[in-house]
mmJSON file of the N, C-alpha and C atoms, coordinates in Angstrom:
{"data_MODEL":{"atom_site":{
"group_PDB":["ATOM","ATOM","ATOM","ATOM","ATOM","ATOM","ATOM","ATOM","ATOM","ATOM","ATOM","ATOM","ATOM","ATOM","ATOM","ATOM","ATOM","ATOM","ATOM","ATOM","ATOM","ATOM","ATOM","ATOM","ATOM","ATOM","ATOM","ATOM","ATOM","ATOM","ATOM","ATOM","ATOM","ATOM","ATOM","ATOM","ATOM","ATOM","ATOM","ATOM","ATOM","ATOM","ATOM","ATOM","ATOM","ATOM","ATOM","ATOM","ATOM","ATOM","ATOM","ATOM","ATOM","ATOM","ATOM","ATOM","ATOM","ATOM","ATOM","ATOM","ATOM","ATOM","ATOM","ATOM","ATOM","ATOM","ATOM","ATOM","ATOM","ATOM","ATOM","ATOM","ATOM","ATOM","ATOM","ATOM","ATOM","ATOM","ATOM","ATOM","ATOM","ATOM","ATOM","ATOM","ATOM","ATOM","ATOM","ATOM","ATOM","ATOM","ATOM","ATOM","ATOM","ATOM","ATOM","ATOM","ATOM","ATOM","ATOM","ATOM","ATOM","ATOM","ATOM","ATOM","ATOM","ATOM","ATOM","ATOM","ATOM","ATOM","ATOM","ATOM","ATOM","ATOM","ATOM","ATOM","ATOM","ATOM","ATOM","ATOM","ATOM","ATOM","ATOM","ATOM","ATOM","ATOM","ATOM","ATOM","ATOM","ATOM","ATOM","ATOM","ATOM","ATOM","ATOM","ATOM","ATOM","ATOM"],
"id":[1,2,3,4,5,6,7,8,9,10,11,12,13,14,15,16,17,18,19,20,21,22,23,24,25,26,27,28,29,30,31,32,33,34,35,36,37,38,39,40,41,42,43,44,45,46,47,48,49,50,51,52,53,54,55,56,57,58,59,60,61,62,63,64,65,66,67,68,69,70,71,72,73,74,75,76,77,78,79,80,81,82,83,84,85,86,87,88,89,90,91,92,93,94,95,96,97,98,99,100,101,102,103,104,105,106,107,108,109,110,111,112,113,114,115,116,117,118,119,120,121,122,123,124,125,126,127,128,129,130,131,132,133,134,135,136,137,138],
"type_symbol":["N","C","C","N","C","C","N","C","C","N","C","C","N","C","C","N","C","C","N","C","C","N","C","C","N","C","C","N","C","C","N","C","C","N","C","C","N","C","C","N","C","C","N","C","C","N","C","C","N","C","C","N","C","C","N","C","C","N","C","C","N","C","C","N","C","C","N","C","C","N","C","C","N","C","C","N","C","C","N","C","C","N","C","C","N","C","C","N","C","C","N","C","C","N","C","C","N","C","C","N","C","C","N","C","C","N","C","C","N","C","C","N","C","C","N","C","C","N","C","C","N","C","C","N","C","C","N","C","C","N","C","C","N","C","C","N","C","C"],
"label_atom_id":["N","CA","C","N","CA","C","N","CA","C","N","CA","C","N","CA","C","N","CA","C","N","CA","C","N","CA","C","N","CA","C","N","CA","C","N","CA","C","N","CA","C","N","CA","C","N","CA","C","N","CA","C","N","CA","C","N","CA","C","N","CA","C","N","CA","C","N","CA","C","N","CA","C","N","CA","C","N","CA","C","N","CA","C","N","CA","C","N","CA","C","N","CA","C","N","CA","C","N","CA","C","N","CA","C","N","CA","C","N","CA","C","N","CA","C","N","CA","C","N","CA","C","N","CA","C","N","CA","C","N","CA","C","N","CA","C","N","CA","C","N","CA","C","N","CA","C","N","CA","C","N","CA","C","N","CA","C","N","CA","C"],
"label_alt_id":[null,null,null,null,null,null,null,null,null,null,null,null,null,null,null,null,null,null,null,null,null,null,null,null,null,null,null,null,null,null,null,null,null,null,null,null,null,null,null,null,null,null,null,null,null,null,null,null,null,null,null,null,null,null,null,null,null,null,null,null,null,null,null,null,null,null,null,null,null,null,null,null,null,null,null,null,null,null,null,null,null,null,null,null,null,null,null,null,null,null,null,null,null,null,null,null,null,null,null,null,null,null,null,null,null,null,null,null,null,null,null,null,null,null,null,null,null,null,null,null,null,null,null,null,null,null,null,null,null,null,null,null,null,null,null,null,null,null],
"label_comp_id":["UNK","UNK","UNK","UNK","UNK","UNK","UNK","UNK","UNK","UNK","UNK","UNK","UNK","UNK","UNK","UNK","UNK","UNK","UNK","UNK","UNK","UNK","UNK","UNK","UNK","UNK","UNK","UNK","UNK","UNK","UNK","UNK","UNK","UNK","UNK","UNK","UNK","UNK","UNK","UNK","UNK","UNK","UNK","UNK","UNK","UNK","UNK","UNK","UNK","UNK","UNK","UNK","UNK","UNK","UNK","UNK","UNK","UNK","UNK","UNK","UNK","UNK","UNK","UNK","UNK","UNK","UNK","UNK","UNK","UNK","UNK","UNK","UNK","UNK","UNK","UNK","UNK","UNK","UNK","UNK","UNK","UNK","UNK","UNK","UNK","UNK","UNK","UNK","UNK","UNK","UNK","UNK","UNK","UNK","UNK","UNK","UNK","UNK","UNK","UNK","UNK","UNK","UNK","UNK","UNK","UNK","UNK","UNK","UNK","UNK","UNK","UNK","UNK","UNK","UNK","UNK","UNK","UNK","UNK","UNK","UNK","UNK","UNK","UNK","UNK","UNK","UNK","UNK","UNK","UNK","UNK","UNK","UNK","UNK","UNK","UNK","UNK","UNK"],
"label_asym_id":["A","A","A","A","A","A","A","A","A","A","A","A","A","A","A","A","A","A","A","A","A","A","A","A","A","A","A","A","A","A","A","A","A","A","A","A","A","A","A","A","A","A","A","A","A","A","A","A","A","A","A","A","A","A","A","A","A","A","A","A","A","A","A","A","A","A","A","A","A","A","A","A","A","A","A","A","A","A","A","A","A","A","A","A","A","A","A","A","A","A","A","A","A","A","A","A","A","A","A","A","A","A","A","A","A","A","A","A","A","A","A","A","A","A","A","A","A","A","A","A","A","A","A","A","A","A","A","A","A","A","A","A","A","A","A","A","A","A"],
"label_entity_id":["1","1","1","1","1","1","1","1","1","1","1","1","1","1","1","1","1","1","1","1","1","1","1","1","1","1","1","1","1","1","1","1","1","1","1","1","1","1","1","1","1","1","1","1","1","1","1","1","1","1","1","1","1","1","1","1","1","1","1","1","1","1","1","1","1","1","1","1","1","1","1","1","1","1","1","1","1","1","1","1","1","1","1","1","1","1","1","1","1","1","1","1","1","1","1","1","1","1","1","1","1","1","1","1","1","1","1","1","1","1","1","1","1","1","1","1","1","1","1","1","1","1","1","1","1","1","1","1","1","1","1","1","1","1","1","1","1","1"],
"label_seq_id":[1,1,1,2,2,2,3,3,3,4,4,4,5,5,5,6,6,6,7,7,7,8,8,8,9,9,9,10,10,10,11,11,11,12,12,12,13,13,13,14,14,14,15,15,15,16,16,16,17,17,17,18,18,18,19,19,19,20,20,20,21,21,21,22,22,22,23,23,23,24,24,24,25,25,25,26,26,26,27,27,27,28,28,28,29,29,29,30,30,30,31,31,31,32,32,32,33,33,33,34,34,34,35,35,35,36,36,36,37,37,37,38,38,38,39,39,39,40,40,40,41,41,41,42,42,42,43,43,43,44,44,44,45,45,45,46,46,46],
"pdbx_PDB_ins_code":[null,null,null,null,null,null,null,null,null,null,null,null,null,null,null,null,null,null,null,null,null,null,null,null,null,null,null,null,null,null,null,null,null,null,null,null,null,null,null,null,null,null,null,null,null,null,null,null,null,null,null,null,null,null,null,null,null,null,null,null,null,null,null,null,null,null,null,null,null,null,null,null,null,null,null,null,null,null,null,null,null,null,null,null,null,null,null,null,null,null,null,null,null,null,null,null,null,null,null,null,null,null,null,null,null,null,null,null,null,null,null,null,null,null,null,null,null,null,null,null,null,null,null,null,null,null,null,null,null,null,null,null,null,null,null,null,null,null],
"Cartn_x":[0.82,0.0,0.862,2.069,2.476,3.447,4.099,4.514,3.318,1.791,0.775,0.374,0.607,0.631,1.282,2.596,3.617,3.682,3.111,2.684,1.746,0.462,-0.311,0.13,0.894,1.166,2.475,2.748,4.017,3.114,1.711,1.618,1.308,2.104,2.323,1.352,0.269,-1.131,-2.481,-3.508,-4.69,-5.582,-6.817,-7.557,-8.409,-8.786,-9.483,-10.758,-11.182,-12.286,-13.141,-14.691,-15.832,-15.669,-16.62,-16.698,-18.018,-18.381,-19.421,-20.624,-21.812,-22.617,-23.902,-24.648,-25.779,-27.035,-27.866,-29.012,-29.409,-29.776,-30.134,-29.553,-28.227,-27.538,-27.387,-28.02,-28.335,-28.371,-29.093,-29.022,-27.312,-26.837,-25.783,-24.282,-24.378,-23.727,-24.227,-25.451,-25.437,-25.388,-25.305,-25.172,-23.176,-22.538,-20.96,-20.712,-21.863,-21.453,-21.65,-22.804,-23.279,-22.036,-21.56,-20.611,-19.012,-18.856,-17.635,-16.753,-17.213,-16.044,-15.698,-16.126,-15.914,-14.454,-14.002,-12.715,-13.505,-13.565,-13.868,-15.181,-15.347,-17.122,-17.972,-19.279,-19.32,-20.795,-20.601,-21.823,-22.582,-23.794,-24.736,-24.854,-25.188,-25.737,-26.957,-27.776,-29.501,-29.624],
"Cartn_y":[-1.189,0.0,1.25,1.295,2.087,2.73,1.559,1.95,2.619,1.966,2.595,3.827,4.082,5.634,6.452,6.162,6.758,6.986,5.968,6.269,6.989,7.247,8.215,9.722,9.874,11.337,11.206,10.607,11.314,11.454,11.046,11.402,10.011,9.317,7.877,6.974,6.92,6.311,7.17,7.214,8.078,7.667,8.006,7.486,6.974,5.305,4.887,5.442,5.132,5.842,5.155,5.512,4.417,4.148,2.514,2.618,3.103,3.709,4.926,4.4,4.324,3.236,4.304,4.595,5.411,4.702,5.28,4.67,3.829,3.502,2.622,1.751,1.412,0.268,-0.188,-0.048,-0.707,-2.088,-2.702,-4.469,-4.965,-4.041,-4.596,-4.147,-3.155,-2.953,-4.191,-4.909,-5.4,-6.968,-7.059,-8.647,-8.408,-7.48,-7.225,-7.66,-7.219,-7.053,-8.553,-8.949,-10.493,-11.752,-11.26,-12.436,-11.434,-10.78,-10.645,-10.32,-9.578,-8.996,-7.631,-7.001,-5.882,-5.546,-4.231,-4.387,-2.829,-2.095,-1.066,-0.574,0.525,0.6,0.985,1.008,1.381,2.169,3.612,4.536,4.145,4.886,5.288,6.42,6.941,8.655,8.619,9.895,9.873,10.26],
"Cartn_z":[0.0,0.0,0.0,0.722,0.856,-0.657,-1.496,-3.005,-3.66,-3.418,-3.885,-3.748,-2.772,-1.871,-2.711,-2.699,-3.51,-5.083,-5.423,-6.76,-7.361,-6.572,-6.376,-6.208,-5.352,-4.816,-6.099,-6.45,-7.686,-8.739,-9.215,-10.595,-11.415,-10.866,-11.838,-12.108,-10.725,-11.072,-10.76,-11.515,-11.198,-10.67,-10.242,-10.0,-11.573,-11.43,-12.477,-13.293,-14.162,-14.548,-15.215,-15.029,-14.837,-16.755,-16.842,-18.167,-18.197,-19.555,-19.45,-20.486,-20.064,-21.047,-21.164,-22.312,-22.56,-21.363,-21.397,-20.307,-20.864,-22.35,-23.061,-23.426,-23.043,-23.449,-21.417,-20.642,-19.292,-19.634,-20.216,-20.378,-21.123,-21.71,-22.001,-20.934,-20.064,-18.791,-17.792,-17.696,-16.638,-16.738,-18.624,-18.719,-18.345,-18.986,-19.052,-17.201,-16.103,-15.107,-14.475,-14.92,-14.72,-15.14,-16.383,-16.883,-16.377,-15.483,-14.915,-15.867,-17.117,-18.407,-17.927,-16.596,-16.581,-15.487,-15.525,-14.859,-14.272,-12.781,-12.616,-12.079,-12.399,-12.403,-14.115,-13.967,-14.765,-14.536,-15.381,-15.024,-15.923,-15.986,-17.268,-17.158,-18.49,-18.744,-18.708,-18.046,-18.286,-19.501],
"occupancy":[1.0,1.0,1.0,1.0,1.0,1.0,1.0,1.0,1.0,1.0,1.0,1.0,1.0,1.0,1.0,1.0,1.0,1.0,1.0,1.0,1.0,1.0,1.0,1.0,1.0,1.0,1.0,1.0,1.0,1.0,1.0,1.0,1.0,1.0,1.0,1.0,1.0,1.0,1.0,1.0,1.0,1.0,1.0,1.0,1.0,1.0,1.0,1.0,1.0,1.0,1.0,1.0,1.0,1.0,1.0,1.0,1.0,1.0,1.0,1.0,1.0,1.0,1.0,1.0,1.0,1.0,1.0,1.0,1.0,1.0,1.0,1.0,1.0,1.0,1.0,1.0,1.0,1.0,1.0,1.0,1.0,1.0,1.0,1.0,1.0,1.0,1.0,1.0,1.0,1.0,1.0,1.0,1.0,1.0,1.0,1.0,1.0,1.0,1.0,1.0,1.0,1.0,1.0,1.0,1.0,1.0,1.0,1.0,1.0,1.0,1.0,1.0,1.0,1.0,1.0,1.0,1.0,1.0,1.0,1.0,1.0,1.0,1.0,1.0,1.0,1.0,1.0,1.0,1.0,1.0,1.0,1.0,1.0,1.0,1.0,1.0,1.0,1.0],
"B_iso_or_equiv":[0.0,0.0,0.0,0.0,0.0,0.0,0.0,0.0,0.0,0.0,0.0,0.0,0.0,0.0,0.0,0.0,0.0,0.0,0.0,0.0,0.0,0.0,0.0,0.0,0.0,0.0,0.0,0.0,0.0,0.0,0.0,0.0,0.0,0.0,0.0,0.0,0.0,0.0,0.0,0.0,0.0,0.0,0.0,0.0,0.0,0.0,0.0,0.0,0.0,0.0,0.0,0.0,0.0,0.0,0.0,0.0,0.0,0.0,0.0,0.0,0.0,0.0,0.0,0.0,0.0,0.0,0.0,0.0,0.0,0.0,0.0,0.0,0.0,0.0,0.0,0.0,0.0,0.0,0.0,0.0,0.0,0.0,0.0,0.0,0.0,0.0,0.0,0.0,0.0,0.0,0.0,0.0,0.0,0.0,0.0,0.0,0.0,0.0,0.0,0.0,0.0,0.0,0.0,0.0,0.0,0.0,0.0,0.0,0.0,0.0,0.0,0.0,0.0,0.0,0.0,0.0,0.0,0.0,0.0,0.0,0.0,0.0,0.0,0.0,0.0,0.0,0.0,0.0,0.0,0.0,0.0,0.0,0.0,0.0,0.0,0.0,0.0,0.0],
"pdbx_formal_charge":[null,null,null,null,null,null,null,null,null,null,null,null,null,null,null,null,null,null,null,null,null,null,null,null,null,null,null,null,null,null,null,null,null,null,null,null,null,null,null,null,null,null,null,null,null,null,null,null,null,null,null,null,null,null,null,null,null,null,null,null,null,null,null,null,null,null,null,null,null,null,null,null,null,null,null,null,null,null,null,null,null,null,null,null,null,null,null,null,null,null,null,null,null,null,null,null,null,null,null,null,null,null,null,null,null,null,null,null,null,null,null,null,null,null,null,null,null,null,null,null,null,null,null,null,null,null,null,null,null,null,null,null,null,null,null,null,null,null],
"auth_seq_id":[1,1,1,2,2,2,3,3,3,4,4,4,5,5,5,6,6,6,7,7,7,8,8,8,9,9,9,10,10,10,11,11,11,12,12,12,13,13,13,14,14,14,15,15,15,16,16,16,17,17,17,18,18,18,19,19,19,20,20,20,21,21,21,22,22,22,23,23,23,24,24,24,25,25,25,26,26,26,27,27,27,28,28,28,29,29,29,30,30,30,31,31,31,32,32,32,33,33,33,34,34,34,35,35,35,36,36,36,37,37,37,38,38,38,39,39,39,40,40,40,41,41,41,42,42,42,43,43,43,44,44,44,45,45,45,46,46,46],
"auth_comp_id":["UNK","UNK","UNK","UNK","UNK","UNK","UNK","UNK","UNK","UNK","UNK","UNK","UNK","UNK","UNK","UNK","UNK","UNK","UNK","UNK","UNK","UNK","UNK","UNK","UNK","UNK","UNK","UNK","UNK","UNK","UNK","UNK","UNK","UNK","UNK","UNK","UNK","UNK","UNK","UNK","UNK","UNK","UNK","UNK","UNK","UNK","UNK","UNK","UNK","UNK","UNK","UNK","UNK","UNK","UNK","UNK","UNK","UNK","UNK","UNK","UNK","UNK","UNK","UNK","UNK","UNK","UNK","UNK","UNK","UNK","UNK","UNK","UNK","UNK","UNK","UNK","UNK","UNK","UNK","UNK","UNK","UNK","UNK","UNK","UNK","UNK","UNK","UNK","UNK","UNK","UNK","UNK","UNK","UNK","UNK","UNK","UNK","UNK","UNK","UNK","UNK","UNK","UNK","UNK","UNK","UNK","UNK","UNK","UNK","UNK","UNK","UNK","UNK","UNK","UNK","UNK","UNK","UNK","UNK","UNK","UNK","UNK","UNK","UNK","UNK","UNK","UNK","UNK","UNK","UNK","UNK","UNK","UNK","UNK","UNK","UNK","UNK","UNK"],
"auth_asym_id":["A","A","A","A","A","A","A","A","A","A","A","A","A","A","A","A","A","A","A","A","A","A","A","A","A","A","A","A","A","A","A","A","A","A","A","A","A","A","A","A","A","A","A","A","A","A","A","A","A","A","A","A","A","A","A","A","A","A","A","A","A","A","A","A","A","A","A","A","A","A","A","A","A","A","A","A","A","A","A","A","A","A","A","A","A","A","A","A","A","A","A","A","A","A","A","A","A","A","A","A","A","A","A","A","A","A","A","A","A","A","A","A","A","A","A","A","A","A","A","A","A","A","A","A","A","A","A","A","A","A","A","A","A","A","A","A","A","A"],
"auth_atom_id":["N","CA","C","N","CA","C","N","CA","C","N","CA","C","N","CA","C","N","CA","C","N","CA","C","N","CA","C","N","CA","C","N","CA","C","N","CA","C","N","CA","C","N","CA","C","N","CA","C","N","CA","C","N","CA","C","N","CA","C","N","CA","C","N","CA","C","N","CA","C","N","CA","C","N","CA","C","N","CA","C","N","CA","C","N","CA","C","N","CA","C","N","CA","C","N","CA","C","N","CA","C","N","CA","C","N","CA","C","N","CA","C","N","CA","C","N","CA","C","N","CA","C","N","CA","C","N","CA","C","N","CA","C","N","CA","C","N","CA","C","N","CA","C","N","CA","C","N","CA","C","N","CA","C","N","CA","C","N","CA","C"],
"pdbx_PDB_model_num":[1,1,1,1,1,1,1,1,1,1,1,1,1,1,1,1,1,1,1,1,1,1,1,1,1,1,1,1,1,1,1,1,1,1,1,1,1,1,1,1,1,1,1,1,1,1,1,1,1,1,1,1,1,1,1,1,1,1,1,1,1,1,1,1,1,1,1,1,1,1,1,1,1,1,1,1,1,1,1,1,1,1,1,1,1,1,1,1,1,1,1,1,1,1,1,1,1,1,1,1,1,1,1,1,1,1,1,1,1,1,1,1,1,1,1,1,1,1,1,1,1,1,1,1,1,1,1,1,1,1,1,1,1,1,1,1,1,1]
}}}
């Protein structure tokens, strides 16, 4: 945790960022989430 720490406060890793799915593609975010293809989070847009 603590290299992690460090890698953070230098720059070197960011915070991740959601994968981003229209409201209408919801059945295909939650089969991705069901069969475990996903790495992260993932939003929808209204």
């Amino acid at each position: 945790m603590a290299e992690m720490a460090r890698l953070l406060a230098a720059g070197v890793l960011g915070p991740g960022r959601p994968t981003v799915y229209e409201l209408a593609e919801g059945p295909k975010a939650l089969a991705e989430l069901e069969a475990r293809a996903t790495v992260g989070k993932l939003a929808l847009l209204p």
